[in-house]
C-alpha positions, 0 to 999 in steps of 0.5 A, spaced: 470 459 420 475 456 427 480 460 422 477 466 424 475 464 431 482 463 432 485 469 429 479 473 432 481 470 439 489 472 438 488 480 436 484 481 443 490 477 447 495 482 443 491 488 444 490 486 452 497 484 452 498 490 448 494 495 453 497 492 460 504 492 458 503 501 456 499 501 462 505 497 467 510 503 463 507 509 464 506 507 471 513 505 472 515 512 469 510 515 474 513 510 480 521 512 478 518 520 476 516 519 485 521 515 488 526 521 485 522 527 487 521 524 494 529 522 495 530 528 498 526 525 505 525 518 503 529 512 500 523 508 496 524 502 493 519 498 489 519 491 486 514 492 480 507 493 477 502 488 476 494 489 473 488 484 473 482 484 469 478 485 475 481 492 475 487 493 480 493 496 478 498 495 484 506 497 485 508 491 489 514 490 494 515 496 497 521 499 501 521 506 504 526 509 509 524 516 512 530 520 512 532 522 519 530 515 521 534 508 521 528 503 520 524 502 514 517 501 513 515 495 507 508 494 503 507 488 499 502 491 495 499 499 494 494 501 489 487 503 485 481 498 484 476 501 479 471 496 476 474 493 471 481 493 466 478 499 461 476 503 467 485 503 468 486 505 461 480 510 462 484 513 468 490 513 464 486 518 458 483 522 465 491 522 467 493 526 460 486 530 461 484 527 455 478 524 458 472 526 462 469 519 464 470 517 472 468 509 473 464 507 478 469 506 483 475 509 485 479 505 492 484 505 495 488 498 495 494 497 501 496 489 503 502 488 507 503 494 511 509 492 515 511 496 521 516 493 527 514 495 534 521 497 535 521 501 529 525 509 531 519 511 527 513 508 530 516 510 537 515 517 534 509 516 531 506 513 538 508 520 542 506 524 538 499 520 539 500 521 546 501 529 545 495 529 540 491 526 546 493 530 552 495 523 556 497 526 562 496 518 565 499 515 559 505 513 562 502 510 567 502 502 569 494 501 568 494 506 562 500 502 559 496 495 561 491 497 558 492 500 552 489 506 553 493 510 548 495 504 545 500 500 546 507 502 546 512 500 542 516 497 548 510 494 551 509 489 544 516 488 544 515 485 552 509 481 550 514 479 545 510 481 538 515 483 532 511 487 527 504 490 526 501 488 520 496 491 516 493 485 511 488 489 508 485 495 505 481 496 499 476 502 500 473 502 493 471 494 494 467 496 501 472 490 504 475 494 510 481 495 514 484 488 517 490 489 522 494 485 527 500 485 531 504 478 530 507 475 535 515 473 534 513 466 534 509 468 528 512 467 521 510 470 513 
């Protein structure tokens, strides 16, 4: 009988060993099939793939370069949170269409978004929020003190913060979105 336990406790390490080392292949294929299609705007580097138990598949360590742009944008993690590892693999036949089951829930997972406040792209992104606003006012000192269109990106570099930092969203889990601007005093 422990024979059996044993053996019994073995084949489900193998086969999950087996279902996470496919699932981690087809998304690094997928990963690799996205970074060349997209090379012709962006350079996108990836570390690699991980997956839990509790459902979430993410691409860990990521570096993007936008054409046309000298800085780079980076994210610790980026990925989907379902319900548990079988909704992975559920996805993974809905991907082929040969499922029909969606899980419960679908998220969004992203951890570490990391933009420098003197990144070239965030200087373009915070004047098109300012043309988007209309901010006639907006290079006005009470304006810029105030944050009234958000600070720009020379403001937080004077106040002396390095980067801003989103440390968390994960929309399936309900869990909210966290972010912070680090001060260059601040390290990790």
């Amino acid at each position: 009988m422990k024979k059996l336990v044993v053996w019994a406790f073995l084949l489900g390490v193998a086969a999950y060993g087996g279902a996470k080392l496919y699932l981690h292949n087809e998304v690094s294929d997928a990963m690799d099939m996205m970074v060349m299609m997209v090379s012709p705007y962006a350079s996108v580097q990836y570390d690699g793939v991980a997956s839990t138990m509790s459902g979430e598949l993410t691409v860990e360590g990521v570096t993007v370069r936008v054409k046309g742009f000298r800085d780079e944008l980076t994210i610790d993690r980026i990925g989907i949170n379902t319900p548990n590892f079988i909704s992975l693999l559920e996805l993974s036949d809905l991907m082929t269409l040969q499922g029909d089951s969606m899980p419960e829930y679908f998220g969004f997972i992203v951890e570490g978004l990391r933009i420098p406040v003197d990144a070239d792209y965030f200087q373009k992104v915070y004047e098109l929020t300012r043309e988007e606003h209309g901010a006639p006012d907006a290079r006005e000192a009470a304006a810029e003190c105030a944050g009234k269109y958000g600070f720009s990106p020379q403001t937080l570099a004077a106040l002396g913060y390095k980067e801003q930092v989103i440390l968390n969203v994960d929309e399936g889990s309900g869990s909210g979105v966290e972010i912070h601007t680090r001060h260059a005093s601040q390290h990790g």
